[in-house]
C-alpha positions as CSV (number, residue, x, y, z in Angstrom):
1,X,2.1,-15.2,-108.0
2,X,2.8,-12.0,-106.4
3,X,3.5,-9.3,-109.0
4,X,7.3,-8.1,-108.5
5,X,7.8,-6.5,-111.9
6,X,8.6,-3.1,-110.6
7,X,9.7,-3.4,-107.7
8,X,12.5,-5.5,-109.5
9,X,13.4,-2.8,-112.1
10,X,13.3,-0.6,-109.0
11,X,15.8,-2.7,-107.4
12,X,18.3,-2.9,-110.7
13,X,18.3,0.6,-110.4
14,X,19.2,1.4,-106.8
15,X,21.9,-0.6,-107.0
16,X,23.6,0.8,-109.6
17,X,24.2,4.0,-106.6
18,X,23.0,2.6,-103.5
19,X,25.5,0.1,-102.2
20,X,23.1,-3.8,-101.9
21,X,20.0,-1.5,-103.1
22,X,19.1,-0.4,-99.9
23,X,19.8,2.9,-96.9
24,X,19.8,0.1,-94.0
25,X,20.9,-3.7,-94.2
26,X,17.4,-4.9,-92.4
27,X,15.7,-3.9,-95.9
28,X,17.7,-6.4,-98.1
29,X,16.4,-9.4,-98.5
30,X,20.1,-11.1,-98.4
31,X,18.6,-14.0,-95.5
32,X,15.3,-14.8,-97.2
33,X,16.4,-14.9,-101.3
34,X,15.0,-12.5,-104.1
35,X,14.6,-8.9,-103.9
36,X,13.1,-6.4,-101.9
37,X,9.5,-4.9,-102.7
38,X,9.4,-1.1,-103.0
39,X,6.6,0.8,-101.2
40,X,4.4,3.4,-102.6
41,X,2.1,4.3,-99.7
42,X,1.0,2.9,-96.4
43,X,-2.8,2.9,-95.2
44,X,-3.7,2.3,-91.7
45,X,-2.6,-1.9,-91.3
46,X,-1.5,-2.1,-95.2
47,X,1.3,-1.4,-97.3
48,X,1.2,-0.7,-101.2
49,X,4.3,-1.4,-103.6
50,X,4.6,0.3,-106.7
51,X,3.5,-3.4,-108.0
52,X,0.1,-2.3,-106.7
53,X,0.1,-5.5,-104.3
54,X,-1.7,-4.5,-101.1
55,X,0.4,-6.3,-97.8
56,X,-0.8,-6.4,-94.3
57,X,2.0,-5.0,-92.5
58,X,3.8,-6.6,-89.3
59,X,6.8,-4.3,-90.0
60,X,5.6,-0.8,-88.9
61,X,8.7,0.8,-90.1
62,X,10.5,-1.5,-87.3
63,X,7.9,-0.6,-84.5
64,X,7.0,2.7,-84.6
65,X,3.9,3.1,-86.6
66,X,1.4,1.4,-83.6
67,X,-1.7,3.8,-84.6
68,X,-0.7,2.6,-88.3
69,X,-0.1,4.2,-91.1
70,X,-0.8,8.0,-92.2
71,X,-2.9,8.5,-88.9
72,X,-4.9,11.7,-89.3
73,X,-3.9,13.2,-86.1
74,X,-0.5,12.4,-87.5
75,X,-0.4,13.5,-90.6
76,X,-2.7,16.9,-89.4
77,X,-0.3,17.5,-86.6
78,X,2.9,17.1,-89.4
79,X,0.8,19.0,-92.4
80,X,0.4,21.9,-89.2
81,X,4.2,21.8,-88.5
82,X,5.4,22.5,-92.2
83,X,3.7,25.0,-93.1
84,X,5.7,26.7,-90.6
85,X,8.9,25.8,-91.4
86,X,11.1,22.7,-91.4
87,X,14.3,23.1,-89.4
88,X,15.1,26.9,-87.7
89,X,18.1,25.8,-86.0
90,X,17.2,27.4,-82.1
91,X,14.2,26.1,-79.7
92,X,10.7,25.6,-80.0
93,X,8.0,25.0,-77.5
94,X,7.3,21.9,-79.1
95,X,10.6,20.6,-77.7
96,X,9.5,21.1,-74.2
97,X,6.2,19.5,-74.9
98,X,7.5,16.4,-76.0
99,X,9.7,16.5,-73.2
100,X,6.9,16.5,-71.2
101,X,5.4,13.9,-72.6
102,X,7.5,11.5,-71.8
103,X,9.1,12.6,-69.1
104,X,5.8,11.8,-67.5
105,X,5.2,8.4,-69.1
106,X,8.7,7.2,-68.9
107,X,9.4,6.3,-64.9
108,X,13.1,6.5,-65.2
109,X,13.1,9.9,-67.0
110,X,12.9,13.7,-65.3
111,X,15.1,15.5,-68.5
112,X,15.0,14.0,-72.1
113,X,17.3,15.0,-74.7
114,X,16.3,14.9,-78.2
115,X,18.6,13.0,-81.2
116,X,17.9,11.9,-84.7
117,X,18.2,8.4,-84.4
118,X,18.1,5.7,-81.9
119,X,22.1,5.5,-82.6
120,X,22.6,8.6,-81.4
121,X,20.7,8.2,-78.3
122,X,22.7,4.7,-77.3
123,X,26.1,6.5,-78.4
124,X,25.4,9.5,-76.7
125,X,24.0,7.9,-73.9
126,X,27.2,6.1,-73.3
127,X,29.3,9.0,-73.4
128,X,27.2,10.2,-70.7
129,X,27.6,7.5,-68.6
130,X,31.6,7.3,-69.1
131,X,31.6,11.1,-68.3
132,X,29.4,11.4,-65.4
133,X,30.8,8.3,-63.6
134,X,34.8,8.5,-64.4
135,X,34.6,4.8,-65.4
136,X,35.7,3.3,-68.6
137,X,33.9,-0.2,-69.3
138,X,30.5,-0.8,-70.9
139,X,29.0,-4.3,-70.6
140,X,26.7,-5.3,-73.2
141,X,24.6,-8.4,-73.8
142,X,25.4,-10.3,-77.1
143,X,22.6,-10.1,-79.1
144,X,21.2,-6.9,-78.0
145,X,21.8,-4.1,-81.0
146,X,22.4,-0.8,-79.9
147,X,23.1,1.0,-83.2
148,X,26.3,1.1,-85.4
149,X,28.0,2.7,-82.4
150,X,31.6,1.6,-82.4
151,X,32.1,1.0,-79.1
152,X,28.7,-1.6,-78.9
153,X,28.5,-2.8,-82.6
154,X,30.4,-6.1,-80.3
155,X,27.8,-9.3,-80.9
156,X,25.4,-7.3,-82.2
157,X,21.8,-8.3,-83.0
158,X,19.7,-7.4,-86.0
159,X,21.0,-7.1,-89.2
160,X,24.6,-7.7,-87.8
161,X,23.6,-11.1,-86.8
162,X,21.9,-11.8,-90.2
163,X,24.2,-10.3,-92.6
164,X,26.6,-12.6,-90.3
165,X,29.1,-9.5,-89.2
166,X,28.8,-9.9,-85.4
167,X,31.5,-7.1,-85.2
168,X,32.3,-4.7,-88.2
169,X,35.8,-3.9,-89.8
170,X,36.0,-0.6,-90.0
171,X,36.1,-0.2,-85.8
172,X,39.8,-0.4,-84.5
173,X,40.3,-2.2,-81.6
174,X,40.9,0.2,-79.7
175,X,36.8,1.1,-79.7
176,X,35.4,-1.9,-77.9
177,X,38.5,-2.6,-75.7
178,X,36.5,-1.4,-72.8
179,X,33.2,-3.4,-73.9
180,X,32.0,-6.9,-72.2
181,X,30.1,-8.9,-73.8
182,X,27.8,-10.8,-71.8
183,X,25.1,-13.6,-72.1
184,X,21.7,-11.8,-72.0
185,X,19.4,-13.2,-69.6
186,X,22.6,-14.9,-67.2
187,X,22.5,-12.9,-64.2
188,X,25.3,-14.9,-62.2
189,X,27.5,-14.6,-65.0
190,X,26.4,-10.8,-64.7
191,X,27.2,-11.0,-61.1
192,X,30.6,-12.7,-61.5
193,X,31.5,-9.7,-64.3
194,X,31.0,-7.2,-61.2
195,X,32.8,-9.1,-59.0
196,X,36.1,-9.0,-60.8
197,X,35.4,-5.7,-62.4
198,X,32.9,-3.8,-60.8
199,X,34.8,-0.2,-60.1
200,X,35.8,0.0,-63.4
201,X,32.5,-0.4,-65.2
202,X,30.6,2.8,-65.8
203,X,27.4,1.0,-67.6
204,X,25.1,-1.6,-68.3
205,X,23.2,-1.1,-71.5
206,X,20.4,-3.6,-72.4
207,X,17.5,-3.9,-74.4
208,X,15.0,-4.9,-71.7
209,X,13.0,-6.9,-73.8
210,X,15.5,-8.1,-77.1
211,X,13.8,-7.0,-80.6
212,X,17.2,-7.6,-82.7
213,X,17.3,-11.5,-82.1
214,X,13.8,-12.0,-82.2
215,X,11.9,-11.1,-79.2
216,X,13.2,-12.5,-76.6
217,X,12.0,-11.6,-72.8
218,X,13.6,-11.0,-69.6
219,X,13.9,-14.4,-67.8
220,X,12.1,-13.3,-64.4
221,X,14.8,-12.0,-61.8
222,X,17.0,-10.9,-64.6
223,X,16.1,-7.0,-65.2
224,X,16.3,-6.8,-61.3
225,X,19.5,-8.6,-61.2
226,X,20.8,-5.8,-63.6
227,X,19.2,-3.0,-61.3
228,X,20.4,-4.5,-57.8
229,X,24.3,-4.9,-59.6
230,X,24.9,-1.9,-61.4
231,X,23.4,0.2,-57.6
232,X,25.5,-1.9,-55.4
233,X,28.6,-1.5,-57.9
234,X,27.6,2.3,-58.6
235,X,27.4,2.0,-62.6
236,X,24.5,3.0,-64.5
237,X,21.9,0.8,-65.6
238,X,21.0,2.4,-69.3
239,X,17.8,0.0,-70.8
240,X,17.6,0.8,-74.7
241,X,13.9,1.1,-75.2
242,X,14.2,2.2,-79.1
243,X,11.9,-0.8,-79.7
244,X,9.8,-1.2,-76.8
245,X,9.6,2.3,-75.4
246,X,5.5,3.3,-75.5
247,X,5.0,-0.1,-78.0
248,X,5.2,-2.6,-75.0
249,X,3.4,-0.3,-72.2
250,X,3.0,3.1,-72.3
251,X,6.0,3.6,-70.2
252,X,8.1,1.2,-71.9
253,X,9.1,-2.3,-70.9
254,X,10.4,-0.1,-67.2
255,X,6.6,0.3,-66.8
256,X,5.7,-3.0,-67.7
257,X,8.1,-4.7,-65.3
258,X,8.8,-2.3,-62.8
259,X,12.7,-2.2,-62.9
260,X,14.2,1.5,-63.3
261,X,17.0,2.2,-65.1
262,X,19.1,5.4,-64.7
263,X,18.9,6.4,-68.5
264,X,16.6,5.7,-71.0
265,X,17.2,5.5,-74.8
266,X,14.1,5.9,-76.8
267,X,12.9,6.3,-80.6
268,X,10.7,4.9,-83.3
269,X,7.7,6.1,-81.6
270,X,8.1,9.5,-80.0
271,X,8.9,10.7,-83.8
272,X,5.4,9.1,-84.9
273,X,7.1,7.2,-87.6
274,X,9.8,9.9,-88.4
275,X,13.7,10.1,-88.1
276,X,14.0,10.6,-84.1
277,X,15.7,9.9,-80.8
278,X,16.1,10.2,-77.7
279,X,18.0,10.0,-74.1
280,X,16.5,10.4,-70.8
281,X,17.1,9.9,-67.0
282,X,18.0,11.0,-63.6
283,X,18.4,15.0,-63.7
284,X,21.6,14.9,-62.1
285,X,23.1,12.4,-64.2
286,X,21.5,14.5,-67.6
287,X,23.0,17.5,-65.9
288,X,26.6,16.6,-67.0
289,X,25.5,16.9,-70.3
290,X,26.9,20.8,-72.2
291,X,25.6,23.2,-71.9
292,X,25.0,22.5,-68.1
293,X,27.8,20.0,-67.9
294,X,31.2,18.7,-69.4
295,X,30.0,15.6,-71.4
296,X,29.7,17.0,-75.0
297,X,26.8,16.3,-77.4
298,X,25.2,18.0,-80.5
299,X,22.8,18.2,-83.3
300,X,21.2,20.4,-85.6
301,X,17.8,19.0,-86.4
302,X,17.4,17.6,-82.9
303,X,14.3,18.0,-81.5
304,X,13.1,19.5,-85.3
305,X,9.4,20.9,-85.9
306,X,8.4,18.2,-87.9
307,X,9.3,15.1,-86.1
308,X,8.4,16.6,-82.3
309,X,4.7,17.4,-83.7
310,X,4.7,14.0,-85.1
311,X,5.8,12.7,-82.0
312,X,3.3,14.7,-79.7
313,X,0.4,13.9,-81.4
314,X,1.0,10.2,-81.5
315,X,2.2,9.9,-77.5
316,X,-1.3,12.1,-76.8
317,X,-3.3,9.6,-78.9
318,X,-2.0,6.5,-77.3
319,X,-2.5,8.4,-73.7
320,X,-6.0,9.2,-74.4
321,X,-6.8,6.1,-76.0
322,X,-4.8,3.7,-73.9
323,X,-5.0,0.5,-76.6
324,X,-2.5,-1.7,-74.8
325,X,-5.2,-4.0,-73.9
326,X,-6.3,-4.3,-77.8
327,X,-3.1,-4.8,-79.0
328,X,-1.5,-7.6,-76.5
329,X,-5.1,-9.4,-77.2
330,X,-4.7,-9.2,-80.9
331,X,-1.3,-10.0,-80.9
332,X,-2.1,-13.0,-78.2
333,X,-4.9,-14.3,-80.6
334,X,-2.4,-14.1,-83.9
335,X,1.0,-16.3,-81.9
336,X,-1.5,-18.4,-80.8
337,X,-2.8,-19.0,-83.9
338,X,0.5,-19.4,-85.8
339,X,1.6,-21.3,-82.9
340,X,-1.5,-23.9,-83.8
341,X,-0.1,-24.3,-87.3
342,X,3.2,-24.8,-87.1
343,X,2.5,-27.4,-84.6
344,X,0.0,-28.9,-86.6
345,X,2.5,-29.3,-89.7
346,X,4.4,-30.9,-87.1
347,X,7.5,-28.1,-87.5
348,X,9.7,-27.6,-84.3
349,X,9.4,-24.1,-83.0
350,X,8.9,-21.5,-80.6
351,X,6.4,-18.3,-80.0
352,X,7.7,-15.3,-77.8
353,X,5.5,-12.5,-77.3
354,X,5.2,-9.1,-75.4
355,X,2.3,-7.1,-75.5
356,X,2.0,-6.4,-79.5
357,X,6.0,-7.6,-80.3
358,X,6.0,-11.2,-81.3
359,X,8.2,-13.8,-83.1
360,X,7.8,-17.2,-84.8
361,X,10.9,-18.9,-84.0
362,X,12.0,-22.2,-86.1
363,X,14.0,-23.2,-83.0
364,X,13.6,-26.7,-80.8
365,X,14.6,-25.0,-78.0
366,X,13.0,-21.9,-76.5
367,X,15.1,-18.7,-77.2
368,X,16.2,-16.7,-74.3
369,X,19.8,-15.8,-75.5
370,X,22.0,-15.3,-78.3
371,X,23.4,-18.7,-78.3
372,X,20.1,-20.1,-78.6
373,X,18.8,-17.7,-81.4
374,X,21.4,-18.3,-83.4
375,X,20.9,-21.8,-84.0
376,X,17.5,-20.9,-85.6
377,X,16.6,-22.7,-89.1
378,X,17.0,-19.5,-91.1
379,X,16.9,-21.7,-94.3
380,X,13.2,-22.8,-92.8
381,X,12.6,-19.3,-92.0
382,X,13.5,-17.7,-95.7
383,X,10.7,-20.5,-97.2
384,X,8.4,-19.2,-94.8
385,X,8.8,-15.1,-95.6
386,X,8.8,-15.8,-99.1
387,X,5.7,-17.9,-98.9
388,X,4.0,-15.0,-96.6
389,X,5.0,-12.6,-99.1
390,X,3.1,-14.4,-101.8
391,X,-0.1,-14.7,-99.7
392,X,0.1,-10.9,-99.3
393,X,1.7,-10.5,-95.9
394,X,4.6,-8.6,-94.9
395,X,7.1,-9.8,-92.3
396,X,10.7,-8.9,-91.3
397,X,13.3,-10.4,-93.9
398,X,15.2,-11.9,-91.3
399,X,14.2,-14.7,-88.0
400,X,16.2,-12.6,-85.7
401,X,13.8,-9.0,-86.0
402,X,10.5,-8.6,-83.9
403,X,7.4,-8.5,-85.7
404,X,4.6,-5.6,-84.7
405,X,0.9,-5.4,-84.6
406,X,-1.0,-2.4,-84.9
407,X,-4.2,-1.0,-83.5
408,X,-5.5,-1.4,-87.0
409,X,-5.0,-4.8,-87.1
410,X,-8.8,-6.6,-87.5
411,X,-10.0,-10.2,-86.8
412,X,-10.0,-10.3,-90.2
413,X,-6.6,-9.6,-90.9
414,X,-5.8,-12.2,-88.1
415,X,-7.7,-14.6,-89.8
416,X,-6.0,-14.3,-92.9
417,X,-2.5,-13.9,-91.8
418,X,-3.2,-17.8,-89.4
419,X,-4.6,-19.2,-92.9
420,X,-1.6,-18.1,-94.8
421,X,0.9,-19.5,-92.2
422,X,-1.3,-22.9,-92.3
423,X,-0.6,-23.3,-95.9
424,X,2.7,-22.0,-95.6
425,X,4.1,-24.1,-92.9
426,X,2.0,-26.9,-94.2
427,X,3.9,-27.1,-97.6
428,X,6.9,-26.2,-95.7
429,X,6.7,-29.7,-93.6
430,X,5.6,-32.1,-96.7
């Protein structure tokens, strides 16, 4: 049995002042039973809690550690950065480099703004798009998350979807009056939305491959649908590439599938692991943001010393290393592999996989929207995580997050995470 003893007491304890024990609802473990392990350290492809348990990792801190953990030209670049300071509060020319950055890997972006989160980049994104276009309306696609941003927390994804809050109390009506909610991967129903509606809608925001419901790809056609609709309607087409931004292709899922958007939301990876964001696209559309522009936005630590050397150094490794091939092999070998033992235990399910994002779903049918995802057999799912966890790997608490390889990632990790599932799924179907 897998030592818990601390983590337990650990647990007890932050939830006498953190409300459920945890900073974000994707750490409980409310969808799978139990309590959640605390971490002391990461290494390269494992995690440590203060159990001493060592757990090969398919979380990544949601996606953005794909070099692994405590990478040296990380940490060095980091280690660098502090000892000249944390925060000054006016520019650096580290800013502009990681502008430049990925402003050149990104094919939608030619300026960048920096945030601190991947909700401030959606939120603020959409603000820019209401501002620069005079239009009201934001469609969505149920399932997608975009944040806690009022206006989009509508059918949201992620922990929304597994905590069972698919829109929150606490945002008046009035927020998402002017948001649609749409089926993702339905591009006639898309189509029809425009048709009744099209001069009034200033956006479409989408995640362009879904992480928050599992993964789920673009049905072919679909991303260009969304590109050819929003240019003959003249909205913007925003894709939120938090997840997938430099994890599924260098330039994001927009490289991998050749659809442009107009704006780009990014974060995760262009902080190297920490708290970071960011929106992109056209220059004249970013020009209507202050101090150039009208369209107000604002931060303090944006674009901080700390998290822009993080970010350059991991953007230059994966540029001069280029490990996309690696990592869609890896993660290719691993689904298949999980895919062979479900299917031997004879359990219904379904394997979705871009580049090094994967899920195992527990599903009959395969998942392409929300409807679909949410008829997943979370019940099968929890005995499943909790039996991974014993065996010493470390998936996302919930069937509707994305699960991420690293370069790290051996055979032999492979190996051993295909043998666990065989037992697992094998008990499971007895």
């Amino acid at each position: 049995m897998l030592n818990r003893e601390k983590s337990c007491q650990a647990f007890d304890r932050a939830t006498g002042v953190i409300p459920g024990g945890v900073n974000s609802p994707a750490r409980a473990f409310g969808a799978v039973g139990g309590s959640p392990l605390f971490i002391e350290r990461g290494e390269r492809q494992y995690l440590y809690d203060i159990d001493g348990n060592r757990l090969i990792d398919y979380i990544g801190s949601w996606g953005p550690h794909i070099l692994g953990h405590c990478h040296p030209e990380v940490t060095a670049a980091i280690e660098a950065a502090l000892s000249c300071g944390t925060s000054f509060g006016a520019p650096t020319e580290r800013e502009s480099e990681l502008a430049e950055l990925i402003a050149d890997a990104v094919p939608s972006i030619e300026k960048v703004r920096m945030v601190n989160s991947g909700t401030e980049a959606t939120m603020s994104a959409i603000r820019l798009a209401r501002g620069h276009t005079g239009r009201n309306v934001v469609v969505k696609f149920a399932g997608c998350y975009h944040g806690h941003v009022d206006s989009l927390l509508v059918e949201a994804g992620s922990g929304a979807l597994t905590h069972g809050v698919p829109s929150s109390p606490g945002v008046p009506e009035g927020c998402t009056a002017d948001t649609l909610s749409l089926r993702y991967n339905d591009a006639e129903q898309l189509a029809d939305t425009f048709a009744k509606r099209g001069d009034e809608i200033a956006a479409v925001i989408l995640e362009p491959v879904v992480g928050n419901m599992g993964c789920v790809p673009p049905q072919p056609g679909f991303l260009e649908a969304c590109r050819e609709l929003c240019t003959k309607h003249g909205a913007l087409l925003i894709f939120d590439e938090v997840m997938t931004g430099f994890r599924v292709a260098y330039g994001g899922a927009q490289a991998r599938y050749s659809v442009t958007p107009d704006l780009t939301t990014l974060g995760k990876i262009v902080g190297g692991g920490l708290p970071v964001g960011a929106y992109g696209g056209r220059a004249d559309v970013m020009d209507s943001i202050s101090p150039v522009g009208p369209v107000y936005q604002a931060g303090t630590l944006s674009g901080n010393p700390l998290a822009t050397a993080s970010g350059i150094a991991t953007l230059k490794t994966l540029k001069a290393t280029d490990p996309y091939e690696q990592l869609e092999a890896t993660t290719t070998r691993l689904i298949e592999g999980l895919s062979d033992a479900a299917t031997s235990a004879g359990l219904p399910h379904q394997t979705a996989q871009v580049g090094s994002m994967f899920t195992l779903f527990f599903n009959e049918e395969p998942v392409t929207n929300y409807d679909i995802s949410a008829r997943n057999d979370t019940e099968r799912f929890a005995t499943y995580f909790q039996g991974m966890l014993e065996r010493g790997v470390y998936l996302p608490c919930s069937q509707f997050e994305a699960n991420f390889v690293s370069v790290c990632h051996t055979d032999e990790d492979i190996d051993a995470t295909i043998t666990a599932a065989r037992e697992v799924l094998t008990s499971i179907a007895r």
